[in-house]
N, C-alpha and C positions, 0 to 999 in steps of 0.2 A: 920235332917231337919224337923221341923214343915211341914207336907202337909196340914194344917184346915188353916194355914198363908194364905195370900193374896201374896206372890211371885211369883206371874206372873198372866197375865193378862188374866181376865175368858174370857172364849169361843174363845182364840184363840191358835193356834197351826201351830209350823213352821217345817215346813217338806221339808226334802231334800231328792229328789228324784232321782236315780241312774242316770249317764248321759244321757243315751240311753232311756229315757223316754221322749216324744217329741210324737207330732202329740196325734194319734190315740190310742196313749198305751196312755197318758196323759187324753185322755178322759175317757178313760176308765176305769182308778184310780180313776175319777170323779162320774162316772157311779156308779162305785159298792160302793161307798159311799154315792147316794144320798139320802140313808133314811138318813142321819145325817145332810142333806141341807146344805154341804161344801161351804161355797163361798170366794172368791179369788178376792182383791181391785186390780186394775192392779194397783194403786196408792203405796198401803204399800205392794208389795210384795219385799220381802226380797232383791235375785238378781237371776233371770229370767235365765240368763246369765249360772249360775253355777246349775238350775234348782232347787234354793231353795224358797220354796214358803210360806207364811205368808197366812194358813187358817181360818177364822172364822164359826162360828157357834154358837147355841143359847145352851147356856150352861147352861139354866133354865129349858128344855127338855132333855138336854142331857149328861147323865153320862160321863164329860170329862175325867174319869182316863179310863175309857171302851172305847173309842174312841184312844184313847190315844195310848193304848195296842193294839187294832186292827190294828190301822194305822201300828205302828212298827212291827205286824207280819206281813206287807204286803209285798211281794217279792219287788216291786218296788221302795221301798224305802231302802233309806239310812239310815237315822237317821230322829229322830220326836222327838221333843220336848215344853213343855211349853213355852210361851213368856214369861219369866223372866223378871221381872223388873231389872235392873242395877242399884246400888247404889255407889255412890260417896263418898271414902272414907279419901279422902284428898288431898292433891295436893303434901305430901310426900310420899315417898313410904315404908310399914313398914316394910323394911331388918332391922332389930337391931344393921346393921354396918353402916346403911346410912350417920349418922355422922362422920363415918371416911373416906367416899367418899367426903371429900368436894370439889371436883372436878366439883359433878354432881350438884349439887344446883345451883341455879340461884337466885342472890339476886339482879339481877342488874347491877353487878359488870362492868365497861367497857361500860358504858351505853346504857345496856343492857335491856330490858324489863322479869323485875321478871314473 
């Protein structure tokens, strides 16, 4: 993988956070991070619920692969990664036997919306 590519979206970083992090421990993840001025859209975060969080930051200041690596050695977390762009790669899917599933295609058939 190209890391100098643009595959995922600078200065931001999605971090899922063990369950048991809540309240007080939650700030405090905040806390020891705030030289790198974390901040957290309630809008785009990821899902709350499962306490996975979509963080930005200003990545013109801040070495995001150092960030990156800090976040991950952090006890309270889970996993931390880039926001990845998603790219759309067809509306078939590439198994090299898909053509002999013709089961699964949808062409329509039974006026059906392809």
């Amino acid at each position: 993988m190209n890391l100098n590519a643009s595959n995922w979206v600078k200065g931001q970083i999605i971090v899922d956070l063990h369950n048991n992090i809540r309240g007080d421990v939650l700030n405090s993840f905040f806390s020891d991070f705030a030289d790198f001025n974390l901040k957290e859209n309630e809008y785009e975060m990821s899902c709350v619920r499962f306490n996975t969080r979509l963080l930005k930051f200003d990545y013109t200041t801040i070495d995001e692969f150092i960030l990156l690596e800090l976040i991950r050695q952090d006890p309270r977390v889970n996993l931390a990664q880039f926001n990845n762009y998603l790219n759309q790669h067809g509306t078939e899917p590439i198994d090299p036997m898909f053509n002999e599933q013709w089961s699964l295609k949808n062409t329509g058939q039974d006026d059906g919306i392809p």
